[in-house]
Short mmCIF file of the C-alpha atoms (twelve columns), coordinates in Angstrom:
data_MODEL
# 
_entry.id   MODEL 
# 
loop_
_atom_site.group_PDB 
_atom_site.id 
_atom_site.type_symbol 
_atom_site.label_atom_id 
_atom_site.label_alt_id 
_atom_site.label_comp_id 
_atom_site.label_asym_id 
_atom_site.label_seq_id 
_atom_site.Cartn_x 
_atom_site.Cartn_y 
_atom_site.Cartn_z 
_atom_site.pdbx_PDB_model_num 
ATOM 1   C CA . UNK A 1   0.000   0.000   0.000   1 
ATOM 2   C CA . UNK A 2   1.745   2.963   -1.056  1 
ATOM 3   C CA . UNK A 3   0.904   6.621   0.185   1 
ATOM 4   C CA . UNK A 4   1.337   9.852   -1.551  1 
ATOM 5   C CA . UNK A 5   1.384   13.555  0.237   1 
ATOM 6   C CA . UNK A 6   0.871   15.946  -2.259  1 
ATOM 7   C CA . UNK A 7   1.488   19.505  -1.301  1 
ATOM 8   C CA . UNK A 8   0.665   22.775  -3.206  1 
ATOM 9   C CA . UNK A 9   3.132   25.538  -3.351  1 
ATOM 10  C CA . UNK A 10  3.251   29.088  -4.209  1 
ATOM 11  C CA . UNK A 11  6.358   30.957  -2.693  1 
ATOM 12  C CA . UNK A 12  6.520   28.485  0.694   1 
ATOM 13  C CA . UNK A 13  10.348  28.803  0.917   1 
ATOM 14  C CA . UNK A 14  9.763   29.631  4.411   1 
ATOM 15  C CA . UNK A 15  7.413   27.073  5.648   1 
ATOM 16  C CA . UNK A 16  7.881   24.834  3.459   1 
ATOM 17  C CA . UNK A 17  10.246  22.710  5.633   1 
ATOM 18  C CA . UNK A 18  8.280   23.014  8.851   1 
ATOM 19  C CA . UNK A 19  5.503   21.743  7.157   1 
ATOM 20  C CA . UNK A 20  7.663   18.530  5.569   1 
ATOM 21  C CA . UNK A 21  9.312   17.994  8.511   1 
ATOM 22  C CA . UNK A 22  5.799   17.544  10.588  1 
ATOM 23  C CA . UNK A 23  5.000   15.041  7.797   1 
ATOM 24  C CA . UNK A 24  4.278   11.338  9.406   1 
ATOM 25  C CA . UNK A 25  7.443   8.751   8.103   1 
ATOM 26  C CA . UNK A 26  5.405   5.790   8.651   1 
ATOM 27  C CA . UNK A 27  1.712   4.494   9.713   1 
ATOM 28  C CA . UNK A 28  0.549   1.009   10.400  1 
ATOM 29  C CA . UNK A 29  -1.148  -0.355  7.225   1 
ATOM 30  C CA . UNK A 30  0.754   1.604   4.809   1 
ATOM 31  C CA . UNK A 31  4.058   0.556   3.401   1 
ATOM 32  C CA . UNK A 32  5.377   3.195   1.340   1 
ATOM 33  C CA . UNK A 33  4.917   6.565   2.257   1 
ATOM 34  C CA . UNK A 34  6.572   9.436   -0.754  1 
ATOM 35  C CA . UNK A 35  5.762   13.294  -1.020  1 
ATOM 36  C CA . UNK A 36  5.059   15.374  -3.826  1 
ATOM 37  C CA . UNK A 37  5.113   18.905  -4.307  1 
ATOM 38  C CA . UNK A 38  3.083   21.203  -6.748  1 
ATOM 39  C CA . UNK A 39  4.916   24.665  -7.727  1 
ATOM 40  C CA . UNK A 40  2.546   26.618  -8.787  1 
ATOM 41  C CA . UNK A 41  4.832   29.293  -10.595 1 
ATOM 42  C CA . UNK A 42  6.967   30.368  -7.135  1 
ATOM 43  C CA . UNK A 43  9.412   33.094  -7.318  1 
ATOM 44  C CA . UNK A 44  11.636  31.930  -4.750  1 
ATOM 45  C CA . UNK A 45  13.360  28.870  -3.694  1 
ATOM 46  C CA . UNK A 46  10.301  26.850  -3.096  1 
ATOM 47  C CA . UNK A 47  12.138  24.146  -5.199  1 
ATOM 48  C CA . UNK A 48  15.377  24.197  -4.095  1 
ATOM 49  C CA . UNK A 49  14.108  23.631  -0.518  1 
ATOM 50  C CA . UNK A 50  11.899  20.697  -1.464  1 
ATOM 51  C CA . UNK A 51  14.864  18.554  -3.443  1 
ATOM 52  C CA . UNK A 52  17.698  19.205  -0.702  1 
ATOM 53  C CA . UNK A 53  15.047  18.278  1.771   1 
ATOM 54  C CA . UNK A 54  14.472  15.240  -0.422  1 
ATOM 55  C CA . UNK A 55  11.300  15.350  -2.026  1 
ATOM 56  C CA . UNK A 56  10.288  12.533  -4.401  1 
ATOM 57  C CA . UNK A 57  8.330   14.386  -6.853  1 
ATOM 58  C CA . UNK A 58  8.187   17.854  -7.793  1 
ATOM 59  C CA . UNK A 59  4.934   19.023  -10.539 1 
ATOM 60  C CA . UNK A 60  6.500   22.517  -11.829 1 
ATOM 61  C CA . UNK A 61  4.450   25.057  -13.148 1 
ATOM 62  C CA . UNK A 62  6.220   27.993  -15.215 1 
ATOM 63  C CA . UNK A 63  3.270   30.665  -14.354 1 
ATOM 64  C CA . UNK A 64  0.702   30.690  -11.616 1 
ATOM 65  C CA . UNK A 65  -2.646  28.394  -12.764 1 
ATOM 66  C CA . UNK A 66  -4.219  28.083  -9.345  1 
ATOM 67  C CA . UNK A 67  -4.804  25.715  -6.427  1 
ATOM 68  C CA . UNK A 68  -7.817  23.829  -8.605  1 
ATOM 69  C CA . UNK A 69  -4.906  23.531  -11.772 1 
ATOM 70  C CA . UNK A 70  -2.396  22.234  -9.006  1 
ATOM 71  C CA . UNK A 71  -4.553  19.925  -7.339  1 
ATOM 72  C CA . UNK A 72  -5.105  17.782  -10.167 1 
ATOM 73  C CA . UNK A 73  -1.803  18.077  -11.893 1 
ATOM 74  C CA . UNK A 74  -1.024  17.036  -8.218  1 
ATOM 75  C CA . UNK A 75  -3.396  13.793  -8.824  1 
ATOM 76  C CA . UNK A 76  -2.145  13.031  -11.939 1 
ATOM 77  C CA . UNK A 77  1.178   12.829  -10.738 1 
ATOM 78  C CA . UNK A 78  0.445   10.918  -7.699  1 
ATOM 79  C CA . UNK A 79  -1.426  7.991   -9.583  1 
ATOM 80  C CA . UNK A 80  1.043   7.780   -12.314 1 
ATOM 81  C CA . UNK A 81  3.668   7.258   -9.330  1 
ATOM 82  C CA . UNK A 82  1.645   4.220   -8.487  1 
ATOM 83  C CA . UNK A 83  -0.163  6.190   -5.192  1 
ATOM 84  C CA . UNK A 84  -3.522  3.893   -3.523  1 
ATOM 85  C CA . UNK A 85  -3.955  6.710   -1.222  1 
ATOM 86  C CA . UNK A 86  -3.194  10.110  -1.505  1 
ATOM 87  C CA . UNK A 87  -3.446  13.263  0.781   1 
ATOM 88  C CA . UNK A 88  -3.338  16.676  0.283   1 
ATOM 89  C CA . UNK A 89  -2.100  18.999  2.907   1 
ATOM 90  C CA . UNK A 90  -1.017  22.888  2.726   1 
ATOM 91  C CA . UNK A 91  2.156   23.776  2.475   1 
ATOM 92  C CA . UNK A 92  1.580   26.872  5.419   1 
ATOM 93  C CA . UNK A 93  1.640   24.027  8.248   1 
ATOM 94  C CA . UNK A 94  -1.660  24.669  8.684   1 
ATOM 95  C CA . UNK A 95  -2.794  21.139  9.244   1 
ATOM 96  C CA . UNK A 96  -0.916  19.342  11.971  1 
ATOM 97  C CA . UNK A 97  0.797   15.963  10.246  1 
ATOM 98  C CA . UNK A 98  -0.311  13.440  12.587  1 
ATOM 99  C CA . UNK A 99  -2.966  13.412  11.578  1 
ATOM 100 C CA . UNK A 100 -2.882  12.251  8.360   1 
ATOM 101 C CA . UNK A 101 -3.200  8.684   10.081  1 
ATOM 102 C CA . UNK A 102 -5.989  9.634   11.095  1 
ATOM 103 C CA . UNK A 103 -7.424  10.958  7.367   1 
ATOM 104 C CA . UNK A 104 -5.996  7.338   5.577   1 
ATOM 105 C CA . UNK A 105 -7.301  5.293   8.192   1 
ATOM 106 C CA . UNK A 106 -11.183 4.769   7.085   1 
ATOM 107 C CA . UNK A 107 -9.719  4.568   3.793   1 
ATOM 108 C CA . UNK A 108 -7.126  1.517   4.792   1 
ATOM 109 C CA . UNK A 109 -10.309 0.290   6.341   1 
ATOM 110 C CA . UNK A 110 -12.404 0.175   3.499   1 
ATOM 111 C CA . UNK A 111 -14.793 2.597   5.327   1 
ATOM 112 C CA . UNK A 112 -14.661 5.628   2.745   1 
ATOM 113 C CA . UNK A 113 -13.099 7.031   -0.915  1 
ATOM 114 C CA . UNK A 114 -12.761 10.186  0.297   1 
ATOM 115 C CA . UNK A 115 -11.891 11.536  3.690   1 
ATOM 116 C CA . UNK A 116 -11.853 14.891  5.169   1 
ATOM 117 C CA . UNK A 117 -10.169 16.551  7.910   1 
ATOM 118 C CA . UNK A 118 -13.045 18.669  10.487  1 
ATOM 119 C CA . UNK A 119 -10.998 21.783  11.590  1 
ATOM 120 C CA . UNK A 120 -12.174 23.025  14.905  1 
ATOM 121 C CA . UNK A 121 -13.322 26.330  13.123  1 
ATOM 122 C CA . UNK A 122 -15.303 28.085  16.499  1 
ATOM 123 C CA . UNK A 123 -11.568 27.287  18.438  1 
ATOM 124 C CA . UNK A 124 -9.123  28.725  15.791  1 
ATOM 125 C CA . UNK A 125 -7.923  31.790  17.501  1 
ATOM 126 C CA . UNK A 126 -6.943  33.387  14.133  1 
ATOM 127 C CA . UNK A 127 -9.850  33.120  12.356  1 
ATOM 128 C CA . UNK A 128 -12.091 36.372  12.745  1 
ATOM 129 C CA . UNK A 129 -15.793 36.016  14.170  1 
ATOM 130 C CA . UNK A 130 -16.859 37.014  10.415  1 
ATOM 131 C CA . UNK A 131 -14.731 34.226  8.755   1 
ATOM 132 C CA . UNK A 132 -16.012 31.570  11.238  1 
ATOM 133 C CA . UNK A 133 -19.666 31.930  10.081  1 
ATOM 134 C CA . UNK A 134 -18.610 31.956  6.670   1 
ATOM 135 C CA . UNK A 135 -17.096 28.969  6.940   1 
ATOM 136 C CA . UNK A 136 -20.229 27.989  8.620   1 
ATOM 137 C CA . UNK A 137 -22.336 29.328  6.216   1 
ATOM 138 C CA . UNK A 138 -20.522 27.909  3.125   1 
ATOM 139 C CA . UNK A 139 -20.268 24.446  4.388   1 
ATOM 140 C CA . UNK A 140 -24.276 24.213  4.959   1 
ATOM 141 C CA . UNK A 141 -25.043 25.570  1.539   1 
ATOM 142 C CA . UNK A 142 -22.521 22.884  -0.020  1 
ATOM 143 C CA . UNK A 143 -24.123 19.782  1.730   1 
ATOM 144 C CA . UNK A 144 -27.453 21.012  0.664   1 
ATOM 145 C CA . UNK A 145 -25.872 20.938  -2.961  1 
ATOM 146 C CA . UNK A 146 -24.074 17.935  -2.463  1 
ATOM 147 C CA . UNK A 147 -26.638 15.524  -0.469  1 
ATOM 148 C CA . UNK A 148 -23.410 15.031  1.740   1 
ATOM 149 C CA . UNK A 149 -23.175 15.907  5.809   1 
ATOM 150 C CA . UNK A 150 -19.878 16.990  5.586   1 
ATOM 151 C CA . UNK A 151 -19.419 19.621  8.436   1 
ATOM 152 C CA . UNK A 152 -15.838 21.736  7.232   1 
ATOM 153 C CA . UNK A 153 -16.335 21.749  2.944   1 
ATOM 154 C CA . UNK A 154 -14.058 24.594  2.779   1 
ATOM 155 C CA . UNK A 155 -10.560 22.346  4.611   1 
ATOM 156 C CA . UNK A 156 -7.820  21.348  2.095   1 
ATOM 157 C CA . UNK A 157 -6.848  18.506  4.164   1 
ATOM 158 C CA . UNK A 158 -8.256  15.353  2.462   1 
ATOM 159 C CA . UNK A 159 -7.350  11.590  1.359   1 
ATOM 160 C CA . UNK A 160 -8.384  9.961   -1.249  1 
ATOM 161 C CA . UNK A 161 -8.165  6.408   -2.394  1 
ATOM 162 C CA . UNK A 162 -6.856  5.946   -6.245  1 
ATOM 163 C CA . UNK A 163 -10.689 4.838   -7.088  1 
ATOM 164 C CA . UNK A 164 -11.617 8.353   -6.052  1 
ATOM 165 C CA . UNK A 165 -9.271  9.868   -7.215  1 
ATOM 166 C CA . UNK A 166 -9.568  8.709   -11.018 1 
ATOM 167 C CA . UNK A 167 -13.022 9.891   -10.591 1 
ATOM 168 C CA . UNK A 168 -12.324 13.499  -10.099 1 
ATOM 169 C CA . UNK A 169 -12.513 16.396  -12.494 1 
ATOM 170 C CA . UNK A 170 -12.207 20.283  -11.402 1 
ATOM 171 C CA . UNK A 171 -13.662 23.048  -13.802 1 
ATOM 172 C CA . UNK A 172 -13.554 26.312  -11.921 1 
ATOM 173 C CA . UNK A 173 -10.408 28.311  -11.597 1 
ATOM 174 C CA . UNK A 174 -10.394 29.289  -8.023  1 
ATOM 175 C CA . UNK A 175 -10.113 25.883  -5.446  1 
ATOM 176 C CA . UNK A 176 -10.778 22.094  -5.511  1 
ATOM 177 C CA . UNK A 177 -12.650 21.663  -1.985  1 
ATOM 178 C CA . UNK A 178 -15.923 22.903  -2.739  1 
ATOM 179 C CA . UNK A 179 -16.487 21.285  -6.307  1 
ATOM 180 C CA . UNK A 180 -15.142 17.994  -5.550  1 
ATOM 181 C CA . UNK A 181 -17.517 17.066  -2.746  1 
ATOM 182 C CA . UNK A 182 -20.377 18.544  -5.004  1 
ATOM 183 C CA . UNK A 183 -19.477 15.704  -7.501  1 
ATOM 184 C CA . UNK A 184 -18.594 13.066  -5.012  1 
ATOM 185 C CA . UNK A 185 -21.846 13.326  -3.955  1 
ATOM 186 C CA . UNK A 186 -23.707 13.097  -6.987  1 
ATOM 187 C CA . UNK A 187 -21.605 10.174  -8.078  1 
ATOM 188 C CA . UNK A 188 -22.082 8.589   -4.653  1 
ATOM 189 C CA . UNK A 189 -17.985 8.075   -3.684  1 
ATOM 190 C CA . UNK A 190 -18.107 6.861   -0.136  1 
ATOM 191 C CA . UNK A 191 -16.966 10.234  1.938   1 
ATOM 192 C CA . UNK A 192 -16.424 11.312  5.680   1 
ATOM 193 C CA . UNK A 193 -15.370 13.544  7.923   1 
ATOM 194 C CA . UNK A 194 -12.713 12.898  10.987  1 
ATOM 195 C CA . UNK A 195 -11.782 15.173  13.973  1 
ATOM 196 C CA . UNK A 196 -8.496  17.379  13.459  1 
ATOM 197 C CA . UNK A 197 -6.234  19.676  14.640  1 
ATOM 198 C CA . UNK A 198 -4.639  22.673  13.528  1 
ATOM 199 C CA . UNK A 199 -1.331  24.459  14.207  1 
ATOM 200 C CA . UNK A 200 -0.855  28.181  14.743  1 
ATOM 201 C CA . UNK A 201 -0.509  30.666  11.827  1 
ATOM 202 C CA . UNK A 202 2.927   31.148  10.014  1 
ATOM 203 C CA . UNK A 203 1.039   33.281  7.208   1 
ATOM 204 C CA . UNK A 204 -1.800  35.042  6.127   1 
ATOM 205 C CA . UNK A 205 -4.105  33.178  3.669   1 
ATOM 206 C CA . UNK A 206 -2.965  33.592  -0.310  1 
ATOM 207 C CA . UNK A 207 -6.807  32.209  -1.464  1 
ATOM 208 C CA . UNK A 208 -8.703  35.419  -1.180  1 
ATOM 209 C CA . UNK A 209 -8.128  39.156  -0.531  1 
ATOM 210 C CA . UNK A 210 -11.214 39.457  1.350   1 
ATOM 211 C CA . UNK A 211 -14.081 38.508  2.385   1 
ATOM 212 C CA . UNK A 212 -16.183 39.843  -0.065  1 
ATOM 213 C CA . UNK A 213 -14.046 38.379  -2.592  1 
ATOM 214 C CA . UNK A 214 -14.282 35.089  -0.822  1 
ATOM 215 C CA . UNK A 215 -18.110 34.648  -0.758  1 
ATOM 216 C CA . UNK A 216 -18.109 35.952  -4.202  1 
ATOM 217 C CA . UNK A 217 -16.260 33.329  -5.266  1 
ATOM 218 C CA . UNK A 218 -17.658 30.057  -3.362  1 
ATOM 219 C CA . UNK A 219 -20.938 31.214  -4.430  1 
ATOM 220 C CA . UNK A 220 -20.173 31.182  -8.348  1 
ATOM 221 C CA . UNK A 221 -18.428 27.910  -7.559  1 
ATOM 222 C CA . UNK A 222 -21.122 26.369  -5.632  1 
ATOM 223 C CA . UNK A 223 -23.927 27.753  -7.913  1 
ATOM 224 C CA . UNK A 224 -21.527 26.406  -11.300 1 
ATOM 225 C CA . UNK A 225 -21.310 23.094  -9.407  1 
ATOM 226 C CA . UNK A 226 -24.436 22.310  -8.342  1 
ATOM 227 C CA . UNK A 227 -25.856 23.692  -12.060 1 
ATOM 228 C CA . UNK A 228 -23.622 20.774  -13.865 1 
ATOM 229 C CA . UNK A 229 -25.223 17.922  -11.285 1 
ATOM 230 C CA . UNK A 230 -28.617 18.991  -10.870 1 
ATOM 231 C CA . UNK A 231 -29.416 21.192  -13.479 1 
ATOM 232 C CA . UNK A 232 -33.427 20.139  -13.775 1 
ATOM 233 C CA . UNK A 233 -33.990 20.667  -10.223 1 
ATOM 234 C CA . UNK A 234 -32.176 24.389  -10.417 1 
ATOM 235 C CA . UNK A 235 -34.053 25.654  -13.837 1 
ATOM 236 C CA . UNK A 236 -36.982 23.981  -12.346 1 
ATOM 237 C CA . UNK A 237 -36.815 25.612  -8.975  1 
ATOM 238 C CA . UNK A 238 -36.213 28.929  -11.275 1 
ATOM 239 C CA . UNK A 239 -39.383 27.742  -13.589 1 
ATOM 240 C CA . UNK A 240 -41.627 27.163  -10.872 1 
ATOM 241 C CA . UNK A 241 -40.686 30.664  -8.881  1 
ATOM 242 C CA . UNK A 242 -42.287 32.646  -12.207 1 
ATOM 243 C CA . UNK A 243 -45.245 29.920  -13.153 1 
ATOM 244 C CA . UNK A 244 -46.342 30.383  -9.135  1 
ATOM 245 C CA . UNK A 245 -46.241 34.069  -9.572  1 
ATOM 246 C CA . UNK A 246 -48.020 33.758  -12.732 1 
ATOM 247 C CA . UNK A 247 -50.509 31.607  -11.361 1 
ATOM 248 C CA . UNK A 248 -51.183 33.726  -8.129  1 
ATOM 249 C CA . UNK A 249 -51.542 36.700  -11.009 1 
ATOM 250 C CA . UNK A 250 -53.992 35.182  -12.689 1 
ATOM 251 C CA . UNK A 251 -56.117 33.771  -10.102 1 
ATOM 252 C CA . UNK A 252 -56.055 37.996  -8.826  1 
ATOM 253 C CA . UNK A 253 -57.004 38.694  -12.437 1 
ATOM 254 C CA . UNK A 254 -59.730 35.959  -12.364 1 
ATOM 255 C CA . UNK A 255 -61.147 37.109  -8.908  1 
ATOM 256 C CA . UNK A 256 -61.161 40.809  -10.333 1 
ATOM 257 C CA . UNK A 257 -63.188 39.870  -14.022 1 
ATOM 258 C CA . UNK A 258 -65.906 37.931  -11.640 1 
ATOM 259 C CA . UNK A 259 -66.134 40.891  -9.877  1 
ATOM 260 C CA . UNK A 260 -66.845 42.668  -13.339 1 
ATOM 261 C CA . UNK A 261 -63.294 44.705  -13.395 1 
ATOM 262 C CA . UNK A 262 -61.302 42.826  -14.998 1 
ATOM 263 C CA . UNK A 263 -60.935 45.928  -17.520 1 
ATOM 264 C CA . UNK A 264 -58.929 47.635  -14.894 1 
ATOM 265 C CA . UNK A 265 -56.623 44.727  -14.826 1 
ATOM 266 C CA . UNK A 266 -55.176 44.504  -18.411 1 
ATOM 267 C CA . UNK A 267 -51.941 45.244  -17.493 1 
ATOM 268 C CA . UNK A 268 -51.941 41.823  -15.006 1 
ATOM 269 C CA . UNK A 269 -53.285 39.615  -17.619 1 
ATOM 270 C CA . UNK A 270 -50.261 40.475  -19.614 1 
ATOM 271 C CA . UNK A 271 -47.844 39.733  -16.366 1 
ATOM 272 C CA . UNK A 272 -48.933 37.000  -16.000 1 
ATOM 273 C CA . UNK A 273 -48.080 35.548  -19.583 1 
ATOM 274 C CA . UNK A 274 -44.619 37.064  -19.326 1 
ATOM 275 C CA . UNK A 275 -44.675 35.056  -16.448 1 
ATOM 276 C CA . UNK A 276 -45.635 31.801  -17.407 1 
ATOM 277 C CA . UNK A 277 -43.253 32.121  -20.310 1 
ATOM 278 C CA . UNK A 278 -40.635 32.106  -18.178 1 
ATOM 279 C CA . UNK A 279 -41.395 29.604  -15.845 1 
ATOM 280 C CA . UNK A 280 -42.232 27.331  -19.234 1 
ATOM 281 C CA . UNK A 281 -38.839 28.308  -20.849 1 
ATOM 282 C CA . UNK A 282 -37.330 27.714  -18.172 1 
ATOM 283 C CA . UNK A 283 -38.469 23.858  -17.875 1 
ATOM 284 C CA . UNK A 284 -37.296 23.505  -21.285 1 
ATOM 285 C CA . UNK A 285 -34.006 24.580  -20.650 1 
ATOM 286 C CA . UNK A 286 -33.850 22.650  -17.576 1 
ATOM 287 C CA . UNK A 287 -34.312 19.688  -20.148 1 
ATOM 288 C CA . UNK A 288 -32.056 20.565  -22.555 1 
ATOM 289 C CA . UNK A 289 -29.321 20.780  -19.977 1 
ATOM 290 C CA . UNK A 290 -30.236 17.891  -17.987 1 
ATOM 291 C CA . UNK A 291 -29.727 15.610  -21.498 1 
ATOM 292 C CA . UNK A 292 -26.041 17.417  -21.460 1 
ATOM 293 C CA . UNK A 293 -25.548 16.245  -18.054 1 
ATOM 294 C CA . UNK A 294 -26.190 13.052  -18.761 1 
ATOM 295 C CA . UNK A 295 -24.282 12.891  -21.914 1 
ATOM 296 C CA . UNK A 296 -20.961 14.575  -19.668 1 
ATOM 297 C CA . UNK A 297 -21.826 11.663  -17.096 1 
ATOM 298 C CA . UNK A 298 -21.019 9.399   -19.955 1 
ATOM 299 C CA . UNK A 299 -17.879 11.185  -20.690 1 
ATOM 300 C CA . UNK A 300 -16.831 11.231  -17.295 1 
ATOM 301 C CA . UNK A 301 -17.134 7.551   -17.032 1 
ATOM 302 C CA . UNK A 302 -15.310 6.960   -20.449 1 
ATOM 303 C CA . UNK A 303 -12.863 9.481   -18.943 1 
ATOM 304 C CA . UNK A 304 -12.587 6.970   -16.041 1 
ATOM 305 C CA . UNK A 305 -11.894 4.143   -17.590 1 
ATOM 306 C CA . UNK A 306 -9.616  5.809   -19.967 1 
ATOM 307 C CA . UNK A 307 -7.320  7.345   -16.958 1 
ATOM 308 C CA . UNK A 308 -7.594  3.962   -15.381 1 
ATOM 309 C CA . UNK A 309 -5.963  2.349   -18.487 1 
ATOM 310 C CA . UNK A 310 -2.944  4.817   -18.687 1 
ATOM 311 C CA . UNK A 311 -2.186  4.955   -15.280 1 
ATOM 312 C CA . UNK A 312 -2.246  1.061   -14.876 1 
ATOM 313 C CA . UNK A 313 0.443   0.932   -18.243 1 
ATOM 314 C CA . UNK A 314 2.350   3.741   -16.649 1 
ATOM 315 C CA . UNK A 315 2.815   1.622   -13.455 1 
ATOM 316 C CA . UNK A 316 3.251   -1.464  -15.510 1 
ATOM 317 C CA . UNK A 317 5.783   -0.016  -17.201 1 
ATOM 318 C CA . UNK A 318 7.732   1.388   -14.624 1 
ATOM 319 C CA . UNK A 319 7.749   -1.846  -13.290 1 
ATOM 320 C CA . UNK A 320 9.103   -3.579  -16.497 1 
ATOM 321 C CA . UNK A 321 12.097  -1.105  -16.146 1 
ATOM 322 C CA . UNK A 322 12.629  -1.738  -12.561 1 
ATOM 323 C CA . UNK A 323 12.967  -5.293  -13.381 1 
ATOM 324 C CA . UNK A 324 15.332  -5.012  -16.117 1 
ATOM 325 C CA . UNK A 325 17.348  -2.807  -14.164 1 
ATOM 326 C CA . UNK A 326 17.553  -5.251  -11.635 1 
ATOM 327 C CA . UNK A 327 18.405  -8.165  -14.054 1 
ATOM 328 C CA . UNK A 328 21.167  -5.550  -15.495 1 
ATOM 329 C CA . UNK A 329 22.752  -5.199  -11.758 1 
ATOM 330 C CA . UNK A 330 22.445  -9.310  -11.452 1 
ATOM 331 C CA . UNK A 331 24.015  -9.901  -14.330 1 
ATOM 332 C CA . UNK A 332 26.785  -7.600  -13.694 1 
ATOM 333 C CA . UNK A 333 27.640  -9.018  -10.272 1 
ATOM 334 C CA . UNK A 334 27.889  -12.553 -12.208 1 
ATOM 335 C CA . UNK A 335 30.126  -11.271 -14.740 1 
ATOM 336 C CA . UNK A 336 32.294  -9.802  -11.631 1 
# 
């Protein structure tokens, strides 16, 4: 059983070997344990610090694409490298690293796909009253979206198994947490949430400027996600909002004419056909796009089975060489 923590980086110089150092060297059940790091387009010596501290794989990015680009380029990596669990932690030290036994332990177990770490928002002291009932906030609206109870949607600090994790696609531009339990849901990947610590802050937060920015953000992410999954239940919702207002129109009008002035009331009647226009074209298009989200869950599973087949060549590949290496070094020593 081989483990892979995957990091994301974006000028960690500084922390960057605090956070590796913290990082567990062994845990019962697992019996290779390697580290990966994603530059996202650092200026500094991000690198440098990861290969003399003796990372295994480095994912370099020329220019800055974003945590949700890094994250799977982080994935990719990690399954080509033959991973059957990998976990994703930040490279601020944020998340403390014993813990990660905790996060691969339902997965060892056969318990869960996807597990995520529960930080103890209400007891972080550097997280602002404001922040804490965003987080609050955001993480209801995504199990709503999701059909999922999972109580912190916003932490980065997750495990997957390599079944989940050749299952997972990212669209938006800003961050992986949200979307990815929005589609694990949908697509029913075994997911839960364990208890975790956190350590103290060594930075401020590089994901958002403010707060503002922030909710603006996980909205159009949530709202994006949740559109691509469900999107006959959100143009219906939308559809039946203007066909109930048209409807309540009408009956007024209705009530009005048996009361002999419905001449007084044009102006109504006509509402309420703009109205149920709406709410009708608004079915239709809830349709029309739930036929394209069926069609992109056949893609994603051809997707699937097509990631499935290069990474298990990859692997057997690498293997093949390994061998033949070894061979090379056998027959050498005989010659000797």
């Amino acid at each position: 059983m081989k483990l892979i923590i995957q990091i994301p980086c974006l000028n960690e110089a500084e922390t960057l070997t605090v956070t590796l150092n913290d990082l567990p060297k062994k845990i019962d059940g697992i019996d290779e344990i390697e580290y990966l790091i994603i530059d996202d387009g650092s200026t500094d010596e991000t690198i440098r610090v990861a290969r003399e501290w003796g990372v295994h794989y480095i994912v370099h990015f020329c220019k800055n694409k974003g945590l949700a680009k890094g994250f799977m380029a982080g994935l990719d990596a990690a399954l080509r490298n033959g991973a059957d669990i990998i976990v994703n932690t930040d490279a601020d030290n944020q998340y403390c690293g014993a813990d990660i036994e905790k996060l691969v332990r339902p997965v060892l177990e056969g318990k869960a796909d996807i597990v995520i770490g529960e930080r103890p928002i209400d007891d972080t002291e550097h997280f602002s009253p404001l922040k804490k009932k965003l987080q609050h906030m955001g993480s209801r609206t995504v199990r709503i979206a999701s059909g999922t109870d999972i109580p912190d949607a916003p932490s980065g600090f997750r495990a997957y198994s390599r079944e989940a994790a050749l299952r997972m696609n990212v669209i938006n531009q800003y961050t992986y947490t949200l979307e990815t339990i929005i589609q694990a849901g949908h697509n029913r990947i075994p997911m839960v949430s364990v208890p975790i610590n956190t350590n103290p802050e060594l930075r401020k937060s590089r994901l958002f400027h403010s707060m503002f920015g922030y909710v603006k953000k996980s909205t159009i992410t949530i709202l994006r996600s949740f559109l691509m999954y469900k999107p006959l239940k959100f143009f219906g919702i939308i559809g039946s909002i203007f066909s109930l207002a048209g409807l309540a129109l009408g009956i007024r009008f209705i009530v009005y004419l048996c009361m002999g002035e419905g001449s007084g009331h044009i102006q109504s009647l006509i509402l309420v056909a703009i109205l149920m226009l709406i709410g009708v074209f608004s079915f239709l298009i809830g349709l029309q796009a739930d036929i394209i989200a069926a069609n992109r869950k056949l893609i994603e599973d051809v997707q699937y089975h097509a990631r499935k087949t290069d990474y298990d060549v990859s692997e057997i590949k690498k293997l093949l060489s390994e061998d033949k290496a070894l061979a090379g070094e056998k027959e050498n020593d005989g010659n000797k």
